[in-house]
Every structure is written in structure tokens, then in C-alpha cells.
C-alpha positions in Angstrom: 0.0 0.0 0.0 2.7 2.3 0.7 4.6 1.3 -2.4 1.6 2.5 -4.5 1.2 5.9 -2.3 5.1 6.7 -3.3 4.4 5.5 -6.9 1.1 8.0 -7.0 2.9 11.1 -5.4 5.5 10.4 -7.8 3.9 11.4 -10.9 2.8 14.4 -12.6 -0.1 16.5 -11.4 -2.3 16.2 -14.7 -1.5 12.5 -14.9 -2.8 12.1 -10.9 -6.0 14.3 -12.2 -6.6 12.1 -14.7 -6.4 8.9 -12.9 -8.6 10.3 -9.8 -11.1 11.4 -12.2 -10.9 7.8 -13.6 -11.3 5.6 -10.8 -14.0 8.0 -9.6 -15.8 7.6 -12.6 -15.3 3.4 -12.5 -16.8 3.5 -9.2 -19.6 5.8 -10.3 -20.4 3.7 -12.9 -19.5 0.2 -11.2 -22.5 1.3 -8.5 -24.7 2.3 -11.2 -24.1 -1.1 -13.1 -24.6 -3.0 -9.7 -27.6 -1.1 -8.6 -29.0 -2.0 -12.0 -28.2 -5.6 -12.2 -30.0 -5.8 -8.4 -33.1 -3.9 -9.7 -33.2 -5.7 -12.8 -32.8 -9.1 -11.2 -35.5 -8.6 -8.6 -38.1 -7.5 -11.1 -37.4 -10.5 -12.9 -37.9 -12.4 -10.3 -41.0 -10.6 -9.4 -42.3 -11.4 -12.9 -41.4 -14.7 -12.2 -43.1 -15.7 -9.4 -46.5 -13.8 -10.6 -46.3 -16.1 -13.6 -46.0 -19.1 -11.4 -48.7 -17.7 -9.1 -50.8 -16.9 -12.2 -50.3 -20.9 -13.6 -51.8 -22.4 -10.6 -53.7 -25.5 -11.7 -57.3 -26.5 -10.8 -57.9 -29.0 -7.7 -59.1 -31.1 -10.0 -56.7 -31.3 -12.6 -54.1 -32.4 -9.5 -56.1 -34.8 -7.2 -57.3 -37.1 -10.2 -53.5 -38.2 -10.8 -52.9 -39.3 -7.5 -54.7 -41.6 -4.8 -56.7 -39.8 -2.1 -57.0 -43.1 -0.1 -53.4 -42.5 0.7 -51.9 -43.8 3.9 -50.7 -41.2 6.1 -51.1 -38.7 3.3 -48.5 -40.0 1.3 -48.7 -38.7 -2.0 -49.0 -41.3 -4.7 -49.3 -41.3 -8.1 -51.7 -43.1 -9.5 -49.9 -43.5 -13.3 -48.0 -41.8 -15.6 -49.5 -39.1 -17.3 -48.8 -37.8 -21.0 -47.0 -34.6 -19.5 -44.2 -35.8 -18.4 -43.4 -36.8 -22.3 -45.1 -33.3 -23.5 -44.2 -30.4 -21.3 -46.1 -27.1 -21.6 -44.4 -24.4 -23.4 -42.6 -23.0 -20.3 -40.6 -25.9 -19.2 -43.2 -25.7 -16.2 -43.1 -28.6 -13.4 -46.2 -29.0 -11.6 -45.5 -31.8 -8.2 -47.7 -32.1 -5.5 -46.1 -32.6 -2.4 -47.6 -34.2 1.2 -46.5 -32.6 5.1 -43.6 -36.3 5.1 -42.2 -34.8 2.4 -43.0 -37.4 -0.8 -43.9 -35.7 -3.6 -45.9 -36.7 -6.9 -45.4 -34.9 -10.4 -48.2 -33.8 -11.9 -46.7 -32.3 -15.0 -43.2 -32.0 -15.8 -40.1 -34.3 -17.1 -38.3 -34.6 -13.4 -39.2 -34.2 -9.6 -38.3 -31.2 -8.1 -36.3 -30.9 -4.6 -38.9 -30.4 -1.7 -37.9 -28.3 0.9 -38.9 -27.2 4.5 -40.3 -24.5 3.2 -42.3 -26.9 1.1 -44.1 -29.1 3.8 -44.5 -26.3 6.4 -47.1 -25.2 3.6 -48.0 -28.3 3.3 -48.6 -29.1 7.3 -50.4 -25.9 7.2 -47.5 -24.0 8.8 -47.2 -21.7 6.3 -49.8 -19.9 4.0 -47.4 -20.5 0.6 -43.5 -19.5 -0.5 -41.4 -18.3 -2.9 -37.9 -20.1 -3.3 -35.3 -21.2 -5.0 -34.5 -25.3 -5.5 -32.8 -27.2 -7.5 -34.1 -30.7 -10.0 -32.9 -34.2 -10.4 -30.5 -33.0 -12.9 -29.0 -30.0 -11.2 -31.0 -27.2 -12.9 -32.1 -24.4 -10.7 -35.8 -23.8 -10.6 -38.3 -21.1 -8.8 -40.6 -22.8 -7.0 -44.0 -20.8 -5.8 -45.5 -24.0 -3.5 -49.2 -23.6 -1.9 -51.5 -25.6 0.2 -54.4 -27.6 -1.7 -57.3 -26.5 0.6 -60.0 -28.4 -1.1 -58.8 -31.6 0.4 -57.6 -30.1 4.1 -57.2 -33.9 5.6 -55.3 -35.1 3.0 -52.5 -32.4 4.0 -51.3 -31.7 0.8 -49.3 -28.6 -1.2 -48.4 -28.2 -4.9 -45.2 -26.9 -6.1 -45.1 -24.7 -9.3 -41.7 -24.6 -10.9 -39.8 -22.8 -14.1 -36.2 -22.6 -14.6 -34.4 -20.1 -13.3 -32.0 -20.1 -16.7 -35.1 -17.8 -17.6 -33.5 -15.2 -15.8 -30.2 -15.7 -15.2 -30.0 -15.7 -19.5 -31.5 -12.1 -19.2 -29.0 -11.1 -16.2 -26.4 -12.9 -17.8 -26.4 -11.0 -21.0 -27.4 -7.9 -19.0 -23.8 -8.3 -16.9 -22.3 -8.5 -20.4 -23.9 -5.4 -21.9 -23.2 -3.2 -18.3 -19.8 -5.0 -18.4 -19.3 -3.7 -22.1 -20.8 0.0 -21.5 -18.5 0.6 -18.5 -15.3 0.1 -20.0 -16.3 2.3 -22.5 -17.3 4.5 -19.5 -14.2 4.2 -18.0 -11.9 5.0 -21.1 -13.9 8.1 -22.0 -13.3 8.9 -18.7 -9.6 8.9 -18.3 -9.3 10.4 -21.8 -12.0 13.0 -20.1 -9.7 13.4 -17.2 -6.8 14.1 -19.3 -8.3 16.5 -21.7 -9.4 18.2 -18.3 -6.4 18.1 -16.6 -4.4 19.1 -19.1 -6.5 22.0 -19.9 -7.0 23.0 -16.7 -3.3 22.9 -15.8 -2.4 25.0 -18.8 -2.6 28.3 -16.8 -0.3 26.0 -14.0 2.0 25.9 -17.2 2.1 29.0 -17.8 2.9 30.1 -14.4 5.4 27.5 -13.7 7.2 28.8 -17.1 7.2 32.4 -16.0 8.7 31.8 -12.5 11.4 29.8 -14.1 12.0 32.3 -16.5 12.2 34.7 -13.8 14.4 32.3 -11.8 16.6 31.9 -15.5 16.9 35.3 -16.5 16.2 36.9 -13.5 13.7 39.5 -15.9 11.2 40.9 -12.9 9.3 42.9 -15.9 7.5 39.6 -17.0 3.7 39.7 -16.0 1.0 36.8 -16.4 -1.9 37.9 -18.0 -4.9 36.9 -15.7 -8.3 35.7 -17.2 -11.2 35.3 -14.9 -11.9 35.4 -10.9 -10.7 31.8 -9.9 -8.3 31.0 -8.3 -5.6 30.7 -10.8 -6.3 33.9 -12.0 -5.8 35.0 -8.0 -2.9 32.7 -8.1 -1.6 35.0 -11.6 -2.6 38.1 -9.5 -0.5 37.4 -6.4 2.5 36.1 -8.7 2.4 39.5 -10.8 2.6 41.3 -7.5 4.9 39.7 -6.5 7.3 40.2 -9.3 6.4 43.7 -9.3 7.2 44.1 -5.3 10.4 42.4 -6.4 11.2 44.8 -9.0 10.7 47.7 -7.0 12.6 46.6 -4.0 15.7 45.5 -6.8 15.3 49.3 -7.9 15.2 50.6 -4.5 18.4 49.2 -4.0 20.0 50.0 -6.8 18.5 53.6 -6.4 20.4 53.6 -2.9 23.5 52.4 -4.0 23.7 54.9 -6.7 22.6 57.5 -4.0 25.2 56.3 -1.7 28.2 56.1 -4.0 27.1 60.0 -5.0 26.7 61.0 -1.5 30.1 59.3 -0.8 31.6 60.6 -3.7 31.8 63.9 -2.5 33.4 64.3 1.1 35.7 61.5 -0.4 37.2 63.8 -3.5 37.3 66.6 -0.3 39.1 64.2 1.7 41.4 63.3 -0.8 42.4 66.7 -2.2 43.4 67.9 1.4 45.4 64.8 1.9 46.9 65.2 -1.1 47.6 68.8 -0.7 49.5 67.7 2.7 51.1 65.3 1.7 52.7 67.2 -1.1 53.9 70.0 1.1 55.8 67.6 3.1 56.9 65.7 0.1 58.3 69.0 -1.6 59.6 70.6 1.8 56.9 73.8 1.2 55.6 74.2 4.6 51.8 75.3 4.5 50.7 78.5 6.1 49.6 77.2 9.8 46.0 79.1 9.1 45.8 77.2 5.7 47.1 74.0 7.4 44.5 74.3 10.6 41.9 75.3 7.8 42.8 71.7 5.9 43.0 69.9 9.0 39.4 71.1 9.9 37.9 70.3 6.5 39.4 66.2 7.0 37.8 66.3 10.0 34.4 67.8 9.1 34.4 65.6 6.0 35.2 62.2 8.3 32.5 63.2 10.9 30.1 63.3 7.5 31.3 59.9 6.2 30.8 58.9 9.8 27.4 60.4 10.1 26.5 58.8 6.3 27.8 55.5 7.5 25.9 55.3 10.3 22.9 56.4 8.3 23.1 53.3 6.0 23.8 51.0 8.2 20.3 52.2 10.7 18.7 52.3 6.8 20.3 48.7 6.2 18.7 47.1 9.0 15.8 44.6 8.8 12.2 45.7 9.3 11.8 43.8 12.2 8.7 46.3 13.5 7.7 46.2 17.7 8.0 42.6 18.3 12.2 42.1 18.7 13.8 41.3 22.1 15.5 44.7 22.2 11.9 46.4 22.2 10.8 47.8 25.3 8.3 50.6 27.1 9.7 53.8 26.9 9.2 57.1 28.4 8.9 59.5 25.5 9.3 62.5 27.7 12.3 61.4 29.0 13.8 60.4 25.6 12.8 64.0 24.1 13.9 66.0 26.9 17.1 64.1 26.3 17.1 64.7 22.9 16.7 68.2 23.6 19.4 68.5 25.8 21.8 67.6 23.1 20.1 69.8 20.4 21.0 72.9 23.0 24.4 72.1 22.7 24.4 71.8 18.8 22.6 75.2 18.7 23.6 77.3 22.4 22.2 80.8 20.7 18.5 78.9 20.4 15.9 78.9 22.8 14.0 75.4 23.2 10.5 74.9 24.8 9.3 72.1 25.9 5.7 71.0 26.9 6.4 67.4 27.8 3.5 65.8 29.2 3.6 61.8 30.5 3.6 58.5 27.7 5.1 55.7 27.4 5.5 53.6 23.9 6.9 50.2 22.9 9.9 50.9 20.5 13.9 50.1 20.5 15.6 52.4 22.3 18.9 53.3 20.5 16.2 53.9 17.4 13.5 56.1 18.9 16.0 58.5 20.5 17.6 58.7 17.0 14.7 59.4 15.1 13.5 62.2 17.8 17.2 63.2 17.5 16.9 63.9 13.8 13.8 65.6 14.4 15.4 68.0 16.0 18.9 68.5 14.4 16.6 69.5 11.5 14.8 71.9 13.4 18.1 73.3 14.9 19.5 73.3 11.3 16.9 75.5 9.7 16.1 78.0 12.8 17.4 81.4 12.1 20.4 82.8 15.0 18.6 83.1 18.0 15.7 81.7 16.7 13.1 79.8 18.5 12.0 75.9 18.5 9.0 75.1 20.3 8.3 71.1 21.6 5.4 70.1 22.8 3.8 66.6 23.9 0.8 65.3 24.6 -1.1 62.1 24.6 1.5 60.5 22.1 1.2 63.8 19.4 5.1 64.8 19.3 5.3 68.3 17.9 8.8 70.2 16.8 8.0 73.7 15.3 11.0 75.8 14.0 10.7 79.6 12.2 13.4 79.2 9.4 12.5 79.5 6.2 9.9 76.1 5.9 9.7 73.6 2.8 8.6 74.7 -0.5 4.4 72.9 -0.7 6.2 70.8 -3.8 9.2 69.4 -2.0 6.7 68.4 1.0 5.7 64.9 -0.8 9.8 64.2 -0.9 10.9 65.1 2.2 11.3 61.1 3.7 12.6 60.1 0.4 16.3 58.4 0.8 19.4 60.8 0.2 16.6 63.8 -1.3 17.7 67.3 0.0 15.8 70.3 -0.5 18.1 72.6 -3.5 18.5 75.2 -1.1 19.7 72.8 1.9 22.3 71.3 -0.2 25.1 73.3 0.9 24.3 72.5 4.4 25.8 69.6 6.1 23.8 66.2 6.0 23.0 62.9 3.9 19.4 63.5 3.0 19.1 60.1 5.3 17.3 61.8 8.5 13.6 62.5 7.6 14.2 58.4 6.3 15.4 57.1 9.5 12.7 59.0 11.1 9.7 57.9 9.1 11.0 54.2 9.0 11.2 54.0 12.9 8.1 55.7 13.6 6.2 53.3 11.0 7.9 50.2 13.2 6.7 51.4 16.0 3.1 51.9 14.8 2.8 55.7 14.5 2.6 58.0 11.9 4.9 61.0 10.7 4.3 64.0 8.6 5.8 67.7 7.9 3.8 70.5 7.2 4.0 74.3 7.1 3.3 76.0 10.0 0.9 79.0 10.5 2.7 82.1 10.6 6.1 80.8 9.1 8.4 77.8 9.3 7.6 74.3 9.5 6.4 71.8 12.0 7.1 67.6 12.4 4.1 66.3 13.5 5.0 62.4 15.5 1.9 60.3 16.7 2.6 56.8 18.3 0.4 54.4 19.8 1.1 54.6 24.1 1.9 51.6 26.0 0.8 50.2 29.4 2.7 52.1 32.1 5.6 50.7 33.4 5.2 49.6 37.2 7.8 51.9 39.5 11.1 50.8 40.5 11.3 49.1 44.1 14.4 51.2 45.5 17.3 49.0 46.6 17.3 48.5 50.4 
């Protein structure tokens, strides 16, 4: 059995279709054939037995061929009568039988078995029956036996009988014709099933040739084209989206490596023409002017803090989306971590002035990443303020606000602010990757919330931060 499970799983789908729509179409049809040999068979046999019923002979005709003075009721007959030489035109045996079980032909070429059945009706046992026997020579007969009433005392029944060959001929030839119509069943089947499988499978084949065209020639551009609601066509739906999610993450990537490389590019070229203008001033013994030198010296290290910065950027950017359900995720205080963050904005910008309106919530998110993101928030903020400008912070109920007066964002740049490495054309000469707004939307969408930027009333523009809160943190037991 397990042998022929392996061999099934083994072979193709439209050839396992086919052969499942085959055998359930031999069963169909074997049940159907059976069911109709049954029904057949009993209404023969119902015809039968009302033409025995219906040949009943008169008393008469019986008791004159035997002797009534019988001893004991034994049946005997009386002489030999010219049916036995000329039976009717059915092959019909007519035997009277007595409650000891003797028995007489009447009419007929050979006795007929008796059986219990026989001399119950005969003893009165039994009104009449309908059963099968078998003659002298081994021919089957139905036998319809009933009790001779006329003559009560003498206790005596008479057995009707035909061959049963009259209806095992018809079920006989019947078994050949069902026989004959089911195999022809069962072949149109399994060509059925094939032409079915094969033609249901063909959209199948076309997917299965697109994703290894896909996994050949690694061509994301390919697309199914999907016929219908069922579910292959769902199945060509999902597989074109797919492909399509595919190629827009393979061009997102590319995108940021081209983006990076450019973004590299330059502090690099800085880096490398200040080294190089070093290095040839101690190659050729001309000393640099010290301002000159402490001016070059400067630039490297402005340009390595930027390739720092960028670094770090793509590496936080690099990172799997692995949303609010890691081990390092835990309940924060975001008034804790802003007022933090705004501590270190006051020293990147001393001639600002900073308000804060931090009221109380807490939110599930990574540390190290929500405190960069609210960091970035605010560098930008700091960045764009005028001297001695103000930036006004304000929480409440998980709405993070950071409003600055600079200039603000143009109402077309607005849609490309969280893009990766896009800087506004007139923010380009200011230090930065274009990676912070990036970082910023990415970890706020991890942890749930939403981000936006907007132009704020009266000039400037304002970072608008909502996250879901989190169940409050029970309070520290203080170490005795």
C-alpha cells in the first residue's frame, strides 16, 4: 500500500488528475451497473413468481392423478400421465407434495427438490412460498408452493416450478452489456480526465514557465496575464505582484546604491584633495601657512564626521524591518527620551531657545532607534532655525510636535521630504546625507505611528509624531 502511495505522489499532477477522475468515474459507474443488475434481477424475479402464481392448476386437474385413499397422506401417483413426455411451453413442473415430504409430479419431465419450506405449507405452517431449489439434474428452478385446501385432511401442497435459466440468461447478458458500456465509460473517462487536466493545468503551465523564466533570466518585468476570478487567476494576481514588489525593491536598492556612492563621492574627492595637498607639502619641503594647514586639517575632520554620520545612516537604513516585536523592544518614556534629545540639540545650537511641553507617555519601541529618530527631528529643526531663533516642543497624549521659524519647505518638496538621500536645493550646501527624515519615518512606522511635515501658521515648519502609548511601566522598588 505504501509502495503504490510513493508510486502516485510520484507522478505528474495532470496524470494524478486524470487517474482520480478515472477511478471515480469506475466507481460511479460500477454502482450504477450493480444497482442496476440488483433492480433488474428482482423485477425478474417478481415477474417470475406472478407467472407461477398466475399458472396455478385447478384441484381437479391435481387430485385425479394421484390416490386420495393414501396412507398417512403420502402422495401417490396413480400413473404416468402424458405430461411428463409433453411439457407445456414453459418448461413448467407441476408436483404435488404431502407434510412427510414425498412428492408426486403432476406435470413436468423430473421431480423437483422439496424443501422445509415446502411441507411447512404443506402441514399448514405456512400460508405459501417463494424459493429457490434445485431438480434431479441440477438445474435451478423457482418454485411458488401452496396448500391444496380443497382436500384439508389429506395435507397436501403443490409446487409450481420454471427454470431459473429464464432469468439468469437475461441477467447474464445484462452483466455483459453493463460490463461492455463501462469500459467504454471508464476510457472516456480517463481520456476525459486528461483532456481536463491538461487543460486545466495550462494556466499552471504558464505560471510555472514564467517563475522559471524569472528564476533563468532573472527578468522581474515579465507579468501573467490573468483571465477570470478563480483561483488561478488569483494565483496570476499574487505572482504579478509579486514580481512587481520584487522589482521595486531590486530598484530601491539600486537607487540607494547609486545615491550612496554619489553621496560618498563627495566628502571623499574633499578628503582626498586635502590629503593630497599635505602630503605634497611635506613631500616637496613647502611648509603650509599654519592658518591654511589648521583650515585643511578642519575640513578632513568635518568631511570624516560626515562619512561617519553617512555611515551610520546606511547602516540604521540597512537594517531589517523587524517592527515592535524584537527582544530589544521595550516601554519607553517619550518624555524622557525628548527632553534628552533636547538636551543635546542645546548644545548643537547654544544661541536657540528650546520649549518644551512634555506631558507623560510611554510607547513600545527600540531604544537606540527612537531617540535617534526624535534626534533627527530636532537637528533638522536646529539646522533650519534662524540665530537666536526659536523651536517650540510640545507633547501630549502621544502627538510629538517640533515647530522651528526658518524659512519652511517649498508645498512641492513636502511629498519628498522622507525620500532616501533627497535634499531640499536650497539645503544642499548644508551639512547632512538627506538620510534623517528616512530614519525617522522608518522608525516611527515600526513602531506603529505616523509621521508627517507640514507648514506651520505664521512661518516655518512643523514635524508632526503620533505613536500608539503603552501600558505604564510599574515603578522601581528602591534597593534597600
Amino acid at each position: 500500500m505504501n509502495r503504490l502511495v510513493r508510486r502516485y505522489r510520484g507522478l505528474p499532477l495532470r496524470s494524478r488528475l486524470a487517474l482520480l477522475v478515472t477511478v471515480a468515474v469506475a466507481l460511479a459507474v460500477a454502482a450504477v451497473a450493480v444497482t442496476c443488475w440488483f433492480v433488474v434481477r428482482n423485477a425478474q424475479l417478481d415477474s417470475l413468481d406472478d407467472a407461477l402464481s398466475s399458472k396455478r392448476p385447478k384441484p381437479g386437474e391435481v387430485i385425479q392423478q394421484i390416490d386420495i385413499d393414501a396412507v398417512a397422506g403420502n402422495a401417490k401417483c396413480l400413473r404416468e400421465i402424458p405430461g411428463r413426455d409433453n411439457p407445456d411451453l414453459y418448461n413448467q413442473t407441476i408436483q404435488v407434495v404431502a407434510k412427510n415430504g414425498t412428492n408426486c409430479v403432476v406435470l413436468g419431465r423430473q421431480a423437483i427438490d422439496v424443501t422445509d419450506a415446502d411441507t411447512a405449507v404443506a402441514r399448514r405452517d405456512q400460508r405459501e412460498t417463494y424459493h429457490d431449489t434445485t431438480a434431479a439434474n441440477g438445474e435451478k428452478y423457482r418454485v411458488y408452493t401452496y396448500p391444496l385446501d380443497e382436500y384439508p385432511e389429506l395435507r397436501l401442497a403443490v409446487s409450481v416450478a420454471r427454470p431459473l435459466s429464464e432469468v439468469d440468461d437475461t441477467l447474464d447478458n445484462l452483466a455483459l452489456i453493463l460490463l461492455f458500456v463501462a469500459g467504454i465509460g471508464v476510457l472516456g473517462a480517463g481520456a476525459a480526465g486528461l483532456w481536463v487536466a491538461r487543460t486545466g493545468l495550462r494556466p499552471v503551465d504558464r505560471l510555472t514557465g514564467a517563475v522559471e523564466h524569472v528564476a533563468r533570466t532573472e527578468d522581474l518585468s515579465l507579468r501573467i496575464p490573468v483571465e477570470g476570478d478563480d483561483e488561478i487567476a488569483r494565483l496570476s494576481e499574487s505572482f504579478n505582484s509579486m514580481t512587481a514588489s520584487l522589482a521595486s525593491s531590486r530598484d530601491l536598492q539600486q537607487q540607494l546604491i547609486a545615491d550612496a556612492g554619489h553621496e560618498l563621492r563627495t566628502p571623499l574627492t574633499s578628503l582626498r584633495t586635502n590629503i593630497e595637498l599635505l602630503a605634497r607639502s611635506e613631500e616637496t619641503g613647502r611648509a603650509i601657512p599654519p592658518d591654511d594647514r589648521k583650515a585643511l586639517l578642519a575640513s578632513v575632520t568635518a568631511q570624516m564626521t560626515e562619512l561617519a554620520a553617512l555611515i551610520g545612516d546606511l547602516q540604521e537604513l540597512s537594517r531589517p524591518d523587524s517592527g515592535t516585536a524584537g527582544d530589544k523592544v521595550q516601554v519607553l518614556a517619550l518624555h524622557d527620551l525628548t527632553r534628552t534629545a533636547i538636551e543635546r540639540a542645546r548644545l548643537r545650537g547654544p544661541e536657540l531657545t528650546i520649549t518644551a511641553d512634555l506631558a507623560p507617555w510611554y510607547v513600545r519601541a527600540e531604544p537606540p532607534a527612537l531617540e535617534r529618530a526624535v534626534v533627527n527631528i530636532l537637528d533638522n529643526a536646529v539646522k533650519f532655525s534662524p540665530p537666536h531663533g526659536t523651536v517650540d516642543v510640545r507633547l501630549d497624549r502621544g502627538h510629538l510636535t517640533v515647530r522651528d521659524h526658518g524659512p519652511g519647505i517649498p508645498a512641492d518638496e513636502l511629498p519628498h521630504v522622507f525620500d532616501r538621500f533627497w535634499r531640499s536645493p536650497t539645503a544642499r550646501s548644508l551639512p547632512g546625507s538627506g538620510l534623517g527624515l528616512s530614519i525617522v519615518a522608518r522608525t516611527v512606522q515600526q513602531c506603529g505611528g505616523e509621521v508627517a511635515l507640514r507648514a506651520a501658521e505664521g512661518g516655518g515648519t512643523e514635524a508632526s509624531v503620533r505613536l500608539p502609548g503603552a501600558p505604564t511601566p510599574p515603578p522601581e522598588t528602591p534597593a534597600p
